[in-house]
LUMNUFI-505897 format. One record per residue (C-alpha): residue number from 1; residue in one letter; chain; x, y, z. Coordinates in pm, 1 decimal. Example, Ala and Ser with C-alpha at 12.3 -4.5 7.8 and 13.67 -1.06 7.14 Angstrom:
% LUMNUFI-505897
+-----+--------+--------+----------+----------+----------+
| num | residu | chaine |       xx |       yy |       zz |
+-----+--------+--------+----------+----------+----------+
|   1 |      a |      A |   1230.0 |   -450.0 |    780.0 |
|   2 |      s |      A |   1367.0 |   -106.0 |    714.0 |
+-----+--------+--------+----------+----------+----------+
This chain:
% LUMNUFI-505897
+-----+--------+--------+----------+----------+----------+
| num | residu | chaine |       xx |       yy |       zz |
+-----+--------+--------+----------+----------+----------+
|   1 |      x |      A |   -556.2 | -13699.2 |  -5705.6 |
|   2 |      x |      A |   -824.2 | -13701.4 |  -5388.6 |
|   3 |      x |      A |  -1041.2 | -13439.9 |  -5487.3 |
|   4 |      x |      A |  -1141.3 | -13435.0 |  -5101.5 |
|   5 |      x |      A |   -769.8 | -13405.5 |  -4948.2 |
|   6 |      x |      A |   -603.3 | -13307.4 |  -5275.0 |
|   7 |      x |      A |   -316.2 | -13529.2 |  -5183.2 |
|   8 |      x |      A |   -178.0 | -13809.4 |  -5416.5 |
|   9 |      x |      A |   -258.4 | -14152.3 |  -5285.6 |
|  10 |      x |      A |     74.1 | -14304.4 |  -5270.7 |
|  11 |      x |      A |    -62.2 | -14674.6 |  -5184.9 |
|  12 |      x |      A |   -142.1 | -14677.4 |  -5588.1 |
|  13 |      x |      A |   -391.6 | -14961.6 |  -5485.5 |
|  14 |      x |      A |   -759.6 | -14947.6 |  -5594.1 |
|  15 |      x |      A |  -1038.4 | -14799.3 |  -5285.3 |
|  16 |      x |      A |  -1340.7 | -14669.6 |  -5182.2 |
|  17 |      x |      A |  -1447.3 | -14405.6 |  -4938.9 |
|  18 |      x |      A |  -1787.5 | -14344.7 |  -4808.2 |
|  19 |      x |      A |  -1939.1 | -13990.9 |  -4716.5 |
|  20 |      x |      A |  -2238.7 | -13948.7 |  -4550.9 |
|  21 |      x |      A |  -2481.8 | -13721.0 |  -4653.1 |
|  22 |      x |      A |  -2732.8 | -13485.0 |  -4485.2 |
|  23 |      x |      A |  -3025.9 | -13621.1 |  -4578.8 |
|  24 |      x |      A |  -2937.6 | -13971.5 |  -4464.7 |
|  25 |      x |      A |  -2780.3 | -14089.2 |  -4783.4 |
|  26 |      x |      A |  -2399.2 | -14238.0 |  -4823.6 |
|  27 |      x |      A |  -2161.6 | -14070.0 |  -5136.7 |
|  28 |      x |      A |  -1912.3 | -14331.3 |  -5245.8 |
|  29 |      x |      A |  -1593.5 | -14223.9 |  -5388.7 |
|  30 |      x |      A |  -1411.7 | -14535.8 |  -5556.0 |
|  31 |      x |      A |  -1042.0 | -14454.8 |  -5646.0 |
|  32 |      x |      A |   -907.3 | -14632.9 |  -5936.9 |
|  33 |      x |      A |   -519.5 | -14595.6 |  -6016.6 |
|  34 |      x |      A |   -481.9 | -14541.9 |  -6438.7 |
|  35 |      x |      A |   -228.9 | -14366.7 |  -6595.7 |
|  36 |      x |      A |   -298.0 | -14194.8 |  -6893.5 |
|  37 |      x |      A |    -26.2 | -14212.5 |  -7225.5 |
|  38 |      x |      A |     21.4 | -14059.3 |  -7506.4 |
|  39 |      x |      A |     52.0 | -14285.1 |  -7817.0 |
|  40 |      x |      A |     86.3 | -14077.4 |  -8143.7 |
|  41 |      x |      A |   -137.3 | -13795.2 |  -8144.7 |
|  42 |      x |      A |   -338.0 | -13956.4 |  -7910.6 |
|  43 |      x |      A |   -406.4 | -14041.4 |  -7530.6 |
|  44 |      x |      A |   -493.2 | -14416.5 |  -7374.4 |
|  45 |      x |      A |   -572.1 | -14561.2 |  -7074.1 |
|  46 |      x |      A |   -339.5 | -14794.7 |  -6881.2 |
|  47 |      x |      A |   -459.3 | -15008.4 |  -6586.5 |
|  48 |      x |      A |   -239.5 | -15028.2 |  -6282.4 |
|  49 |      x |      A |     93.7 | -15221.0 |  -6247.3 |
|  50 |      x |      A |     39.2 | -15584.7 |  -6225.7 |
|  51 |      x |      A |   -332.1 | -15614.2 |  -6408.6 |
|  52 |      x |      A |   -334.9 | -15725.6 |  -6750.9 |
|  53 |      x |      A |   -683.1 | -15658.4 |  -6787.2 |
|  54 |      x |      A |   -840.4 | -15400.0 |  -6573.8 |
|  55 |      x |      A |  -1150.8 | -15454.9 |  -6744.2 |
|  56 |      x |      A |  -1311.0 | -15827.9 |  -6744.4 |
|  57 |      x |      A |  -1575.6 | -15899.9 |  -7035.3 |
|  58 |      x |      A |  -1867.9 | -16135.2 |  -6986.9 |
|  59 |      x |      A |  -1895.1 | -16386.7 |  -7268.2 |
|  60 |      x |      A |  -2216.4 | -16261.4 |  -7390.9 |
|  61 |      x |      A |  -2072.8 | -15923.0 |  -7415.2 |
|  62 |      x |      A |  -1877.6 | -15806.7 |  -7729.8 |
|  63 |      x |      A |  -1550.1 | -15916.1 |  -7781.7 |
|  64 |      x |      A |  -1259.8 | -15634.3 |  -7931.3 |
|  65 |      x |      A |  -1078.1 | -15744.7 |  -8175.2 |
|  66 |      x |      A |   -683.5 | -15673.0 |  -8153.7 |
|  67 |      x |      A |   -575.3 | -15336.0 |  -8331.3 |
|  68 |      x |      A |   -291.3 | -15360.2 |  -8572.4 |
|  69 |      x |      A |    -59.6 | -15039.4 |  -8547.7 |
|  70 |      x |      A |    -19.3 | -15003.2 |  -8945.5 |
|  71 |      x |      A |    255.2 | -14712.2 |  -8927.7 |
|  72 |      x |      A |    454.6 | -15012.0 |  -8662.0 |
|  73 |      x |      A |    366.6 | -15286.2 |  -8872.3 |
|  74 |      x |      A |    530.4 | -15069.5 |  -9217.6 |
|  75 |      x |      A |    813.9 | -14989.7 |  -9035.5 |
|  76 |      x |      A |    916.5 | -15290.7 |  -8929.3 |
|  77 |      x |      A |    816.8 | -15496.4 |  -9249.0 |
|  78 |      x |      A |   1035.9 | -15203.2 |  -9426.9 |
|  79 |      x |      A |   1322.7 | -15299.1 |  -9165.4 |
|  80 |      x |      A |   1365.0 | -15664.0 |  -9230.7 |
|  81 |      x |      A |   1312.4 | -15588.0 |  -9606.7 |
|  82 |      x |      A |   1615.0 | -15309.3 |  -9601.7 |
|  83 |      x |      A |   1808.4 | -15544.3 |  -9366.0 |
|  84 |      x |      A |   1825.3 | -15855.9 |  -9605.1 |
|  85 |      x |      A |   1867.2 | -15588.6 |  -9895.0 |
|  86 |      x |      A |   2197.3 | -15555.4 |  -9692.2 |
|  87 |      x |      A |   2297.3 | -15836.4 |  -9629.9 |
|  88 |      x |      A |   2243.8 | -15968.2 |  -9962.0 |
|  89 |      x |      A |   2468.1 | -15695.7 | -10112.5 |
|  90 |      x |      A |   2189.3 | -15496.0 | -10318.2 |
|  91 |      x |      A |   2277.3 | -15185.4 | -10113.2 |
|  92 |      x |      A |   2581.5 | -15087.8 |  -9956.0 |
|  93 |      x |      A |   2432.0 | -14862.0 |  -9654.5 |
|  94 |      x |      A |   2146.5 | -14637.8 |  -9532.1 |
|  95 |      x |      A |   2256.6 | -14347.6 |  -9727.1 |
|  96 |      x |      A |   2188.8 | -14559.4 | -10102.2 |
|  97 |      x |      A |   1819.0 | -14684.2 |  -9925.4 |
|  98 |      x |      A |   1784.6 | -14337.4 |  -9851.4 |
|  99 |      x |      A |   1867.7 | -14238.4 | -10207.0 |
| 100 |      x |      A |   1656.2 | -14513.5 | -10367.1 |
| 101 |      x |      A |   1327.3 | -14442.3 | -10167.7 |
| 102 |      x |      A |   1404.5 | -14032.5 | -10111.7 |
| 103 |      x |      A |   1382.3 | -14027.6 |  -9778.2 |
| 104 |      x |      A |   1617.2 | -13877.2 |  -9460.4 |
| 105 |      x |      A |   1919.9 | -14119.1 |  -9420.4 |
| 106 |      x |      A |   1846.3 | -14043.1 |  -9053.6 |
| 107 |      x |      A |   1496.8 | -14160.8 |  -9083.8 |
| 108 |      x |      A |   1591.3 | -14476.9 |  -9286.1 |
| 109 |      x |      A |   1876.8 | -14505.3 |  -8993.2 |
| 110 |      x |      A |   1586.3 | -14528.1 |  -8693.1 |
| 111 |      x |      A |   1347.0 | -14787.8 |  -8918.1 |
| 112 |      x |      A |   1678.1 | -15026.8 |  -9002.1 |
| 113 |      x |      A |   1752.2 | -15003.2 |  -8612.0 |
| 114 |      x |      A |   1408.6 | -15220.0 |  -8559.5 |
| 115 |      x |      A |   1573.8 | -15551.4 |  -8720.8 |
| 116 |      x |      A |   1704.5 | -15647.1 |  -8390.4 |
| 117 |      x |      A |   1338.2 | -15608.0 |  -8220.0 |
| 118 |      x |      A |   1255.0 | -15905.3 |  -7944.0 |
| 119 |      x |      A |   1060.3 | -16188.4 |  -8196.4 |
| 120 |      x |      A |    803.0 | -16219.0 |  -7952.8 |
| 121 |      x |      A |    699.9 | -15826.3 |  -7930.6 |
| 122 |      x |      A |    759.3 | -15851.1 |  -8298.8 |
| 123 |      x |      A |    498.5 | -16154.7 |  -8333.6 |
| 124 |      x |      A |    285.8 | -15935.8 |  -8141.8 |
| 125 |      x |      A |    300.8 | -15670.9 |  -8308.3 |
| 126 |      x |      A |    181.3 | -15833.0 |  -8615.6 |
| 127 |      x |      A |   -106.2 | -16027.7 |  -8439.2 |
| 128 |      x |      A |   -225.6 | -15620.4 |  -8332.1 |
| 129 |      x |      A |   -128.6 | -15786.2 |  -7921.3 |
| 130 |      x |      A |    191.3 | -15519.1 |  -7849.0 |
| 131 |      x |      A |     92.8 | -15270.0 |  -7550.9 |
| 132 |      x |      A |   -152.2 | -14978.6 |  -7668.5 |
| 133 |      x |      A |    129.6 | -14767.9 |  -7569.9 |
| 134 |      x |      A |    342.4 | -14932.7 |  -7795.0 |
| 135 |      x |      A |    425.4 | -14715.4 |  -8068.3 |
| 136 |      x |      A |    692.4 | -14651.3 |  -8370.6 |
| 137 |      x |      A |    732.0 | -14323.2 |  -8180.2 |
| 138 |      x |      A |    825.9 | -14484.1 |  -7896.7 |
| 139 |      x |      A |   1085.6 | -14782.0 |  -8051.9 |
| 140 |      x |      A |   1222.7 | -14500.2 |  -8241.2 |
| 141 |      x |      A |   1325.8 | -14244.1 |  -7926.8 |
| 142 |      x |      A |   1421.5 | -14548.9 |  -7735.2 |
| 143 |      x |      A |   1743.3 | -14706.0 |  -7776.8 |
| 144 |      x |      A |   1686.1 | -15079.9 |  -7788.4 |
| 145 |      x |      A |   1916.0 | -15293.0 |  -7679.0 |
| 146 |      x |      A |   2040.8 | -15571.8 |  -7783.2 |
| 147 |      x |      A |   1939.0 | -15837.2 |  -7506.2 |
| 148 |      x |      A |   1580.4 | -15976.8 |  -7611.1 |
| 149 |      x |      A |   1492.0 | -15990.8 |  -7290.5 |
| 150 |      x |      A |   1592.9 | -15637.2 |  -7179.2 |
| 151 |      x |      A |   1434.1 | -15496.9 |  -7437.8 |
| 152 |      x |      A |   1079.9 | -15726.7 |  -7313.9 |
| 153 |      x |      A |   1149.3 | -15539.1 |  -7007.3 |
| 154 |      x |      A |   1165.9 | -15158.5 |  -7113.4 |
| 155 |      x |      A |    852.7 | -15250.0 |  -7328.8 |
| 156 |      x |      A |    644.0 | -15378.4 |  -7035.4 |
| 157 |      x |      A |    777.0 | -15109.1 |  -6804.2 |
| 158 |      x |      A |    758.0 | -14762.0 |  -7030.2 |
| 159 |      x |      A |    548.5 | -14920.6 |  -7367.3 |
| 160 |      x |      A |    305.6 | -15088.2 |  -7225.8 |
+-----+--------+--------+----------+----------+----------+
């Protein structure tokens, strides 16, 4: 929003606008397009379409470390564990996981559905490099599909 015109800027692209003042002086306004998502319980930042980082760091500067999403990082490690119990024979289907660790069947259902996740989003996952958007939440409202590189494309566009 332009708190002056209280219009949207539909460009999207960053800009500034000077004011004068009345005593001689010059108000800047700088626009910066972000989007704000929720992840979990809680709300991040997201630079505009085409950045990768909005925000550059000097070398001298501290460096943040990558964040590992443990709830994603269970959930798919239970996945691939459930999925070879599968194949392998142990289990029969998600209702007899469901049994054996007393969960939802439904809930087991949305977990086992993350076996077919993209390798590289799941590589990145585990180095803590997936979108901050990126959630469990989110992989388990979404139906993935099947085609890696569709599903790199839904992630970029409405996880990341």
């Amino acid at each position: 929003m332009n708190r002056s015109s209280k219009k949207l800027v539909r460009d999207g692209n960053p800009h500034e606008r000077r004011h004068p003042l009345e005593g001689g002086g010059v108000r800047i306004t700088t626009f910066v397009p972000l989007h704000f998502r929720k992840r979990g319980i809680r709300k991040v930042i997201v630079g505009p379409d085409g950045v990768d980082e909005p925000v550059i760091i000097n070398s001298s500067a501290f460096v943040i470390p990558p964040i590992q999403d443990h709830t994603l990082l269970k959930a798919l490690a239970l996945a691939h564990y459930w999925g070879k119990q599968i194949d392998e024979g142990v289990v029969t289907d998600a209702g007899e996981i469901a049994k054996r660790e007393r969960m939802d069947v439904t809930r087991v259902r949305e977990i086992l559905r993350l076996v077919i996740i993209d390798p590289r989003t799941a590589n990145a996952i585990f180095e803590g490099r997936q979108p901050r958007t990126l959630s469990l939440e989110f992989l388990v409202r979404k139906s993935l599909p099947l085609d890696w590189e569709l599903q790199r494309q839904m992630v970029a566009q409405d996880g990341g």
